[in-house]
C-alpha positions in Angstrom: 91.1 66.9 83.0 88.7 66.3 80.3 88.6 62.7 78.5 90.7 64.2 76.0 92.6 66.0 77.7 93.7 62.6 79.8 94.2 60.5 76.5 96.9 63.2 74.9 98.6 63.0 78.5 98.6 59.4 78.7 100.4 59.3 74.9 102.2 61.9 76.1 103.8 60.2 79.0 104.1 57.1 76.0 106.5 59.1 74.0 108.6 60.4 77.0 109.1 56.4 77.8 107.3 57.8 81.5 105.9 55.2 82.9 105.1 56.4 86.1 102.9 58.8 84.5 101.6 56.6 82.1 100.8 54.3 85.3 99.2 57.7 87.6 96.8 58.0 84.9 95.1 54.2 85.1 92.8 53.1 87.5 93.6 50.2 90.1 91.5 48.2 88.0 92.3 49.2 84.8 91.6 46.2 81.8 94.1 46.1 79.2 93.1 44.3 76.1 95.7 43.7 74.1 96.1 43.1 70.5 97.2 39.4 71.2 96.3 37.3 74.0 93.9 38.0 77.1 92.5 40.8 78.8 94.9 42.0 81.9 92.9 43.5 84.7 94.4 45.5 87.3 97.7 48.2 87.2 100.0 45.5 88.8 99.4 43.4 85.7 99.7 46.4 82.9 102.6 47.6 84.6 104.6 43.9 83.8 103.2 44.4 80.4 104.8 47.3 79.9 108.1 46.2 81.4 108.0 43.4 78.8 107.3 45.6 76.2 110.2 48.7 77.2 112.4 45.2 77.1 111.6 44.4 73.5 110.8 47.6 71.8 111.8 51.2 71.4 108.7 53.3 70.2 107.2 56.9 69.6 103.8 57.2 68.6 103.1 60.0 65.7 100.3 61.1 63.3 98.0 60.9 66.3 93.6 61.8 65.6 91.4 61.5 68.1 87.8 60.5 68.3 85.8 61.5 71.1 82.7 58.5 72.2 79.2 60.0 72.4 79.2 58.6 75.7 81.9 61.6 76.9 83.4 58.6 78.5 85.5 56.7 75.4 87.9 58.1 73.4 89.8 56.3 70.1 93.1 57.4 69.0 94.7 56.1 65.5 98.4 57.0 65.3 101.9 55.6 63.5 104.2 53.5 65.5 107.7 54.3 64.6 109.7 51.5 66.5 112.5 49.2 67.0 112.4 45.7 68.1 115.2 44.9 70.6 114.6 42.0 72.1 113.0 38.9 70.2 109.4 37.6 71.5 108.8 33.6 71.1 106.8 32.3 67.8 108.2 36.1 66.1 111.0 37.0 63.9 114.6 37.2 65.4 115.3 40.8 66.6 118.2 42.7 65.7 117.5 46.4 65.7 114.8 46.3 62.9 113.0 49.6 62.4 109.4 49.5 61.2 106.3 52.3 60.6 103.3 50.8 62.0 99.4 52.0 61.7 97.6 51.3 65.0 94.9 52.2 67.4 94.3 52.4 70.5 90.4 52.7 72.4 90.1 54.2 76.0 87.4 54.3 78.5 88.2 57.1 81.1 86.1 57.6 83.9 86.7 60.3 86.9 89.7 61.2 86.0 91.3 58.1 85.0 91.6 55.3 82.7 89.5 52.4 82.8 90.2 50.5 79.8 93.3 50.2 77.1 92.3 48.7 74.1 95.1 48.3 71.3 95.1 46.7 68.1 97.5 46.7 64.9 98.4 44.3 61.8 100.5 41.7 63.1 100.8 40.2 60.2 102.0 43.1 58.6 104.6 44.0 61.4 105.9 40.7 61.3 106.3 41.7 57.5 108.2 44.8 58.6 110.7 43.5 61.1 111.2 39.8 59.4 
């Protein structure tokens, strides 16, 4: 698969709430940086993350553009996260069902085949705006 090709496969697997196939596509030693917080490195790590975040929200990414590195090797995507916060997180807003719209984007590194770095970032601020 091409970097592209593995990045709309990856989202893919997002909005089908797959996480196995979101998890096939990582390396072993994937780093996740999130938007808050510190780098994870390593799929055991990413794959708690994303336990923690199923728990607490329902999403679908839309609107998604992709930009392709010069370096064939990193790939940006900016979409709209359409979610619903189920499950309150400590220091935010109470959680109740709230929908919210969300811009965000996300920066990849893939290399041989699979992902080598998740990079995401959004207004939290904004979001907190949304849901409070």
């Amino acid at each position: 698969m091409t970097v592209l090709e593995t990045a709309k496969q990856y989202y893919n697997c997002f909005n089908k709430e797959d996480t196995q196939g979101m998890l096939d596509l990582l390396d072993n030693d994937v780093r996740h940086e999130p938007n808050q917080g510190e780098p994870r490195i390593g799929k055991a790590l990413f794959t708690d993350f994303l336990s923690h975040m199923e728990a607490s929200y329902s999403e679908q990414l839309s609107e998604m553009k992709f930009y392709i590195g010069e370096n064939g090797v990193g790939i940006a995507c900016e979409f709209v996260v359409n979610g619903r916060y189920l499950k309150a997180e400590e220091g935010l807003p109470t959680a109740h069902g709230q929908t919210y719209q969300l811009p965000a984007a996300s920066f990849l590194e893939v290399k041989a085949g699979k992902i080598t770095r998740v990079a995401t970032f959004y207004n939290l601020p904004l979001w907190i705006k949304l849901v409070s």
